[in-house]
N, C-alpha and C positions, 0 to 999 in steps of 0.2 A: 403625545398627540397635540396638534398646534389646534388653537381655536382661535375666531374671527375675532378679531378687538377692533372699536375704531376710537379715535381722538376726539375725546369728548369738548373738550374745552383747554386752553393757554392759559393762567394764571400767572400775569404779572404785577408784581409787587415793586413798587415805582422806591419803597425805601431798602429793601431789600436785594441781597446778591446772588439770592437764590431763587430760582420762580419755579409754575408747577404746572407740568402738563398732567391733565386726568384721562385715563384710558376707561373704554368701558366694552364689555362681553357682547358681541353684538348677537342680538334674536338668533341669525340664522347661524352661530357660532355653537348653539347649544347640542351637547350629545344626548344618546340616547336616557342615559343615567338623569340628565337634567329634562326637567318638561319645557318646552319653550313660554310657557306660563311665570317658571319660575324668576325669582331676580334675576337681573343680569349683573355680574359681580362688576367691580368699580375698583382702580386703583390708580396712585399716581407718583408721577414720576419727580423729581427734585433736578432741575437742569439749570445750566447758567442763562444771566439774562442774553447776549447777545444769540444761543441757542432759539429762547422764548421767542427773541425778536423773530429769526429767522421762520421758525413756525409759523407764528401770527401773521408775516405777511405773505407766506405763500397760501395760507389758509385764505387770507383775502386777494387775493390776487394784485397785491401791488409790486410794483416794476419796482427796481432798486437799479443803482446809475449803473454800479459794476457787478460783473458773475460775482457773488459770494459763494463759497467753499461748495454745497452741496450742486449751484447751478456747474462748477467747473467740475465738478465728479459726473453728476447727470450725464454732461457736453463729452466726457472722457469713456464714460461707457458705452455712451451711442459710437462714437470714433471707433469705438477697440470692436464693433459690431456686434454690442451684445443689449440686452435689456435686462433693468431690473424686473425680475418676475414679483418680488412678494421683499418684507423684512418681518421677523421673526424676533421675538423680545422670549428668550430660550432659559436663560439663569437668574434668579434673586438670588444670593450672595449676600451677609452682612452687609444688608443693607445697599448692596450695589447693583442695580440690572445691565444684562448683559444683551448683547444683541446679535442678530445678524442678517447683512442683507444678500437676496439671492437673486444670483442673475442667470442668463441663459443667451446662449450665443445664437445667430440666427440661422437656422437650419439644425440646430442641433439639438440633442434631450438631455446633455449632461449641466446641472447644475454647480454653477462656479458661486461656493459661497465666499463673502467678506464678511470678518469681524469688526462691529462698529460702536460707538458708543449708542445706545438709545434716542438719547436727542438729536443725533446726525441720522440716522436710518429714519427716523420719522420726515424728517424736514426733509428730507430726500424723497421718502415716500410721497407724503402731503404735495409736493413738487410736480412728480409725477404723476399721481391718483392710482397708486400700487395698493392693492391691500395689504394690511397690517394682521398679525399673527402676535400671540403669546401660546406658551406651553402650557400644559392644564398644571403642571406644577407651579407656575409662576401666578398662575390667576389664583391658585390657594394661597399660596405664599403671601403673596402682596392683597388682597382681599383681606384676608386676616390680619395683616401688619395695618393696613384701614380703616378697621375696624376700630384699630387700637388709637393709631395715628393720624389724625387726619389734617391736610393745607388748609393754612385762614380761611375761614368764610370768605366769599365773596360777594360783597355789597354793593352793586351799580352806585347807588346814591353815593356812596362814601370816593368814587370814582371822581374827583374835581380836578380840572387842570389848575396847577399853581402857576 
């Protein structure tokens, strides 16, 4: 069963190689088992920085000179007459999430999936304004690995440009 996630926030770490998108369960994502009262569960993802970059600025809407990778897949799927319907974050794996994004041709009800890495199907997503899905096993998975685990704080203040 997929449920609704959306991208809570980019986590760039200006010394680091590694940065961290954080997902989280959205209200209207909840099933019957869950009360819409209850937490919404929280989990996050470990992507590289130029991944991050690309998030951050389609989350903000800034223009960049040339397509980068997700603007020319975007440009390729509309050409091949199809849309992205939704991406899907389907497998935790030691440590590794899996992804997949699903599209749908125009006139038609068969969905055509791709396998993708997470941070590309988001930035893709966020690009587009697709909803975002995980499976309720990945929201336990990674919730619990969360719990255990959690990205640097994040300190505006501590945010200085050098």
């Amino acid at each position: 069963m997929s449920i609704a996630i959306e991208l809570e926030r980019v986590l760039i770490l200006d010394a680091a190689s590694e940065q961290f998108i954080q997902l989280r369960e959205r209200p209207s994502g909840a099933t019957d088992a869950r009360s819409s009262t209850a937490p919404r569960r929280v989990f996050s993802i470990k992507i590289g920085t130029p991944e991050a970059i690309a998030i951050e600025r389609r989350l903000r809407g800034l223009p960049v000179p040339r397509p980068q990778t997700h603007d020319l897949l975007a440009t390729a799927i509309q050409a091949l007459g199809a849309k992205v319907k939704s991406v899907e974050i389907h497998t935790l794996e030691e440590g590794t999430f899996f992804a997949d994004i699903h599209l749908v041709r125009e006139g038609e009800d068969e969905v055509i999936t791709l396998d993708a890495r997470p941070s590309d199907a988001i930035a893709l997503a966020v690009g587009l304004m697709v909803p975002l899905f995980a499976t309720e096993s990945v929201l336990e998975a990674a919730s619990e690995a969360e719990a255990q685990v959690e990205p640097p704080a994040f300190d505006p203040e501590d945010d200085e440009d050098d």
